[in-house]
C-alpha positions as CSV (number, residue, x, y, z in Angstrom):
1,X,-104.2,-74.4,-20.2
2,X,-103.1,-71.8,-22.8
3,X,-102.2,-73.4,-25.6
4,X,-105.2,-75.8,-25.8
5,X,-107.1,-72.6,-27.0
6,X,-104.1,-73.1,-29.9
7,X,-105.3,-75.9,-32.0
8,X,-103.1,-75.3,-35.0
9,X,-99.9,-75.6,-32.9
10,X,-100.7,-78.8,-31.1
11,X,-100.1,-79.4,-27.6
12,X,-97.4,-81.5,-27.4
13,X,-94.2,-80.9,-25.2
14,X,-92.2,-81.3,-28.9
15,X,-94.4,-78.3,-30.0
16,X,-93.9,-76.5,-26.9
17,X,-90.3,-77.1,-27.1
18,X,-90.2,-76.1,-31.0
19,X,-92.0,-72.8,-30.1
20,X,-89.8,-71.6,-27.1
21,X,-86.6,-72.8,-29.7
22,X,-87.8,-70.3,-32.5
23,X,-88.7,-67.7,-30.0
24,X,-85.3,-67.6,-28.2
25,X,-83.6,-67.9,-32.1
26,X,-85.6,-64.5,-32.8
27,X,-84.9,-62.8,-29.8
28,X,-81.0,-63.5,-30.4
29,X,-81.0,-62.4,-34.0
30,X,-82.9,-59.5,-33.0
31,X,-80.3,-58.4,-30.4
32,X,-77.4,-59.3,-32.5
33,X,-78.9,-57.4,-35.6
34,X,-79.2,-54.3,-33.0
35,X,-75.7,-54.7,-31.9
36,X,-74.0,-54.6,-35.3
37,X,-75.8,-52.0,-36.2
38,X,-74.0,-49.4,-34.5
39,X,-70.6,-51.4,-34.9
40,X,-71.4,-50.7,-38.7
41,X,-72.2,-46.6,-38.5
42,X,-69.2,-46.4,-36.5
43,X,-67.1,-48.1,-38.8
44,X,-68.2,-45.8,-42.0
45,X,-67.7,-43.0,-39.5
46,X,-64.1,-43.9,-39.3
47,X,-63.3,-44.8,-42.7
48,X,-60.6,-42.5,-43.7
49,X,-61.4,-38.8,-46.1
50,X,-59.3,-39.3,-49.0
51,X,-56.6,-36.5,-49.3
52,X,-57.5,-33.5,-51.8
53,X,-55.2,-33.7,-55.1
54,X,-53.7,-30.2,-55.1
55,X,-51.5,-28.7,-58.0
56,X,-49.2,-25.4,-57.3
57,X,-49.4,-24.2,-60.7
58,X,-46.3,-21.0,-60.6
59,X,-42.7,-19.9,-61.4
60,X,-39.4,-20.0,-59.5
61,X,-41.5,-18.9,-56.4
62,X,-42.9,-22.0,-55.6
63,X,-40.5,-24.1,-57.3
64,X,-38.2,-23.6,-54.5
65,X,-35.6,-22.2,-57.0
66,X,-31.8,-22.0,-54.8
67,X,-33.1,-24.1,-52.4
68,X,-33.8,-28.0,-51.0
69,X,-36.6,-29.7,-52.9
70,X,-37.6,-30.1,-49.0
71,X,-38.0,-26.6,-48.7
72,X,-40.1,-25.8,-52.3
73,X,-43.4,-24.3,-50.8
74,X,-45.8,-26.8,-52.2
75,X,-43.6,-29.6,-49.9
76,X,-43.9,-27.1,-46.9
77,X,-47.8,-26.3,-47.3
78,X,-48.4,-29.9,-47.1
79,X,-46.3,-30.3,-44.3
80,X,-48.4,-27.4,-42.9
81,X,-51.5,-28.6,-44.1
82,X,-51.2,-32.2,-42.7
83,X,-50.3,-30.9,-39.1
84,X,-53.6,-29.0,-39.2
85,X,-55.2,-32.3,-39.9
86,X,-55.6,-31.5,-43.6
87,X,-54.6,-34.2,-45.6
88,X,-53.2,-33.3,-48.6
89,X,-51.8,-34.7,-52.2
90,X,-49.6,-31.5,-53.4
91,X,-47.8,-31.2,-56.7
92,X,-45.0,-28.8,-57.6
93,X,-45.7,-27.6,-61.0
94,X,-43.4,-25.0,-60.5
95,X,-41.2,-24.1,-63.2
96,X,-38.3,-21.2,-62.9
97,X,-38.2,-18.4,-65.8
98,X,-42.2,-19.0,-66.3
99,X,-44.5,-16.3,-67.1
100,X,-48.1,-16.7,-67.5
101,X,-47.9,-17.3,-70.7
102,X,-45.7,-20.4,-70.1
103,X,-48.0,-21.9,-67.8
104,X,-50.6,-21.4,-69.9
105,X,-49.0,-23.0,-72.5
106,X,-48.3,-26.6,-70.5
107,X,-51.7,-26.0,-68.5
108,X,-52.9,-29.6,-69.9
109,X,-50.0,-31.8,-68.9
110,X,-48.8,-29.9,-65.7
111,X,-52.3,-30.6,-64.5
112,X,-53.3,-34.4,-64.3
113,X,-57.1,-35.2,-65.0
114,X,-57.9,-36.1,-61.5
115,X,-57.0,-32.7,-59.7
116,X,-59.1,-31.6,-57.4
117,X,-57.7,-27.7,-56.8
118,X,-55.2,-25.8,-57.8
119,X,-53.1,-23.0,-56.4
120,X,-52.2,-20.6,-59.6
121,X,-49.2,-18.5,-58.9
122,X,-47.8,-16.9,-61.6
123,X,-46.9,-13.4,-63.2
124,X,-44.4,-12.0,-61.2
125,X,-41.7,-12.5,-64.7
126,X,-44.1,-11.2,-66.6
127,X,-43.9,-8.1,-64.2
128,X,-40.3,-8.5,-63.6
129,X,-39.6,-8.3,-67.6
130,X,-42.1,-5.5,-68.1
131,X,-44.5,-7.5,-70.1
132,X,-47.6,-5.9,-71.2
133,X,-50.2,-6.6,-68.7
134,X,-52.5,-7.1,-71.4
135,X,-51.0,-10.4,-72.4
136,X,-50.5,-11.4,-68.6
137,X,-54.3,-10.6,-68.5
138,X,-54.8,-12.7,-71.4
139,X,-53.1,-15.6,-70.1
140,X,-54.2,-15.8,-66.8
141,X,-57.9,-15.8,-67.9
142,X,-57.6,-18.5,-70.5
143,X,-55.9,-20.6,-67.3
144,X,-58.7,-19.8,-65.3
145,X,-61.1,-20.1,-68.1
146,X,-59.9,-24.1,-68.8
147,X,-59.6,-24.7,-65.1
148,X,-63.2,-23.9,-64.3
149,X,-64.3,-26.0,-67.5
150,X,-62.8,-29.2,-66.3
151,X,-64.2,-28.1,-62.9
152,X,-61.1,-27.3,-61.0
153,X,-61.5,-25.2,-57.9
154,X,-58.3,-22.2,-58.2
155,X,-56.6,-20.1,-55.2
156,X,-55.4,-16.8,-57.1
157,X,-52.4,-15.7,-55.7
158,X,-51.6,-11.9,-56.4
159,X,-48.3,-10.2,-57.5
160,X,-47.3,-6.7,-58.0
161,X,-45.1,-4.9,-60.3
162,X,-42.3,-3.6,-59.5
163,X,-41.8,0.2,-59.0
164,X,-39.2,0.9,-61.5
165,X,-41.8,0.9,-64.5
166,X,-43.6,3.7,-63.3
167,X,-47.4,4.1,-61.7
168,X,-49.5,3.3,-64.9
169,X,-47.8,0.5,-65.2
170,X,-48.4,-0.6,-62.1
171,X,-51.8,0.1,-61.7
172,X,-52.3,-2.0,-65.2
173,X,-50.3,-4.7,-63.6
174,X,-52.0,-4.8,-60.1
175,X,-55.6,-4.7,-61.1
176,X,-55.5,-8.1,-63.4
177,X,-55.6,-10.2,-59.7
178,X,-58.5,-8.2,-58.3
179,X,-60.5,-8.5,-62.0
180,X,-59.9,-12.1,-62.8
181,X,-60.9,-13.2,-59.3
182,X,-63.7,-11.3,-59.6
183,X,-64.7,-12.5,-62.6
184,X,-63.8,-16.3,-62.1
185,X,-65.5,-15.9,-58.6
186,X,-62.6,-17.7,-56.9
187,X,-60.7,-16.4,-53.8
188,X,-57.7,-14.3,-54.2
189,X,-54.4,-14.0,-52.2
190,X,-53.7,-10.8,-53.0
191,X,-50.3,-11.0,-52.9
192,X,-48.0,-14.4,-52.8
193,X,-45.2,-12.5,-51.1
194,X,-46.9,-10.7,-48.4
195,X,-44.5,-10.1,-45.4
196,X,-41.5,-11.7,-47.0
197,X,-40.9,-9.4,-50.6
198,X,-38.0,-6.5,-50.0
199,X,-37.4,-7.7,-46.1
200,X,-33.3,-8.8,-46.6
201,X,-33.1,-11.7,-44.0
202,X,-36.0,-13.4,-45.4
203,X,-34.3,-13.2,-49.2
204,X,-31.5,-15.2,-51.4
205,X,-28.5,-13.2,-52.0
206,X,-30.7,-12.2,-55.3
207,X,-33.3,-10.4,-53.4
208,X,-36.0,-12.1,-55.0
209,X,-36.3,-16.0,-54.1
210,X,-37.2,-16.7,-50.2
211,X,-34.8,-18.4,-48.5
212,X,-36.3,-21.3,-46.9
213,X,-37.1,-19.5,-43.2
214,X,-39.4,-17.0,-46.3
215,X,-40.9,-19.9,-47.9
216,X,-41.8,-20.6,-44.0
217,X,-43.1,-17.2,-43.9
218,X,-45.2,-17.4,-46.9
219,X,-46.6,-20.7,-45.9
220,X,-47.9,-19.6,-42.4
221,X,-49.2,-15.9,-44.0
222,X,-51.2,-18.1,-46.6
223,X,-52.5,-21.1,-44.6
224,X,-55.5,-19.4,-43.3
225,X,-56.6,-18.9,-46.8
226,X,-55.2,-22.6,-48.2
227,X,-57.2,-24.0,-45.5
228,X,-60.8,-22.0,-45.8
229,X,-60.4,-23.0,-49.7
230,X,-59.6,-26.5,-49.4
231,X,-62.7,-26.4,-46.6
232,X,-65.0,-25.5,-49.8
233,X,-63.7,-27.7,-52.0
234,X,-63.8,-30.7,-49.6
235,X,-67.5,-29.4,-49.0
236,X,-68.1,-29.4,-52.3
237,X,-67.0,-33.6,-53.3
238,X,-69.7,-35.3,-54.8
């Protein structure tokens, strides 16, 4: 036989029998090992992405000033946002009447330590009161400035000035987007109110704040761009 070339092992049918048990053990914890292997993979696989902290750092615009706190634009982007699969933890740091200055000057606690991105929308006061670009410049680029040091991805939105302070103005005004973008190399909406600004059934009574079918409008005109952005900084978790 065999096993009587085996010496070490014996010959006995309680060896024999000891043998075939430890074989059949291995071959079961072999199989079972390769069977929770995938089991395991797939599980990580479906381990939820946690949802990206957001702040909408602006003025009245995104406040949702005149209307439901349901209809404020940060609430409606996320709405947006989630039905796109995009999960999201958006905060309304929106506060009517502020220029850039303003946000600038509660930057620290309108921003909580564990924000991942932020949408910057300010300036369209400052523009609306005439303020000297200069200082809207100014202010903007110390936001940006702080933002990028505590390593907070920004979405510039755009404004433009108004016509009735004349074309230097306006060109002064206009360009700070374009620049600071540029030089914070982050991506620029150029202009928050794109397809809803001076259009009457899309406006409050003021002709200023959307109504909530605008905020609607500004929400679907800006998702492409909310969505690419929030694509890079998902992309870019550690």
């Amino acid at each position: 036989m065999i096993l009587s070339m085996l010496p070490p092992y014996g010959t006995s049918s309680a060896v024999v029998e000891g043998l075939t048990r430890t074989i059949a053990w291995l071959l079961v914890a072999g199989v079972t090992a390769m069977a929770a292997a995938p089991a395991v993979a797939d599980s990580a696989a479906a381990a939820p992405t946690r949802p990206i902290k957001l702040v909408v750092l602006g003025d009245s615009l995104s406040a949702g000033y005149g209307l439901p706190a349901a209809a404020a634009f940060p609430v409606r982007l996320q709405k947006a946002l989630k039905s796109n699969g995009r999960e999201t933890e958006i905060i309304n740091a929106g506060v009517s009447g502020d220029t850039a200055s303003g946000g600038l000057g509660r930057l620290d606690w309108s921003v909580p330590a564990d924000t991942e991105a932020v949408i910057l929308e300010l300036g369209a006061n400052d523009a609306l009161r005439g303020t000297d670009p200069k200082v809207t410049r100014a202010a903007l680029d110390e936001i940006l400035k702080r933002l990028k040091s505590r390593n907070i991805k920004v979405l510039l939105c755009g404004m433009l000035a108004p016509p009735n302070y004349g074309a230097d103005y306006a060109a002064q005004f206009n360009a700070i987007y374009p620049d600071l973008a540029k030089t914070y190399a982050v991506p620029l909406y150029p202009f928050f109110l794109d397809g809803v600004a001076t259009i009457a059934n899309l406006n409050q009574a003021d002709g200023l704040h959307p109504t909530a079918e605008g905020v609607d409008t500004v929400v679907n005109n800006i998702l492409p761009t909310v969505e690419a952005f929030l694509g890079t900084v998902a992309g870019q978790r550690s």
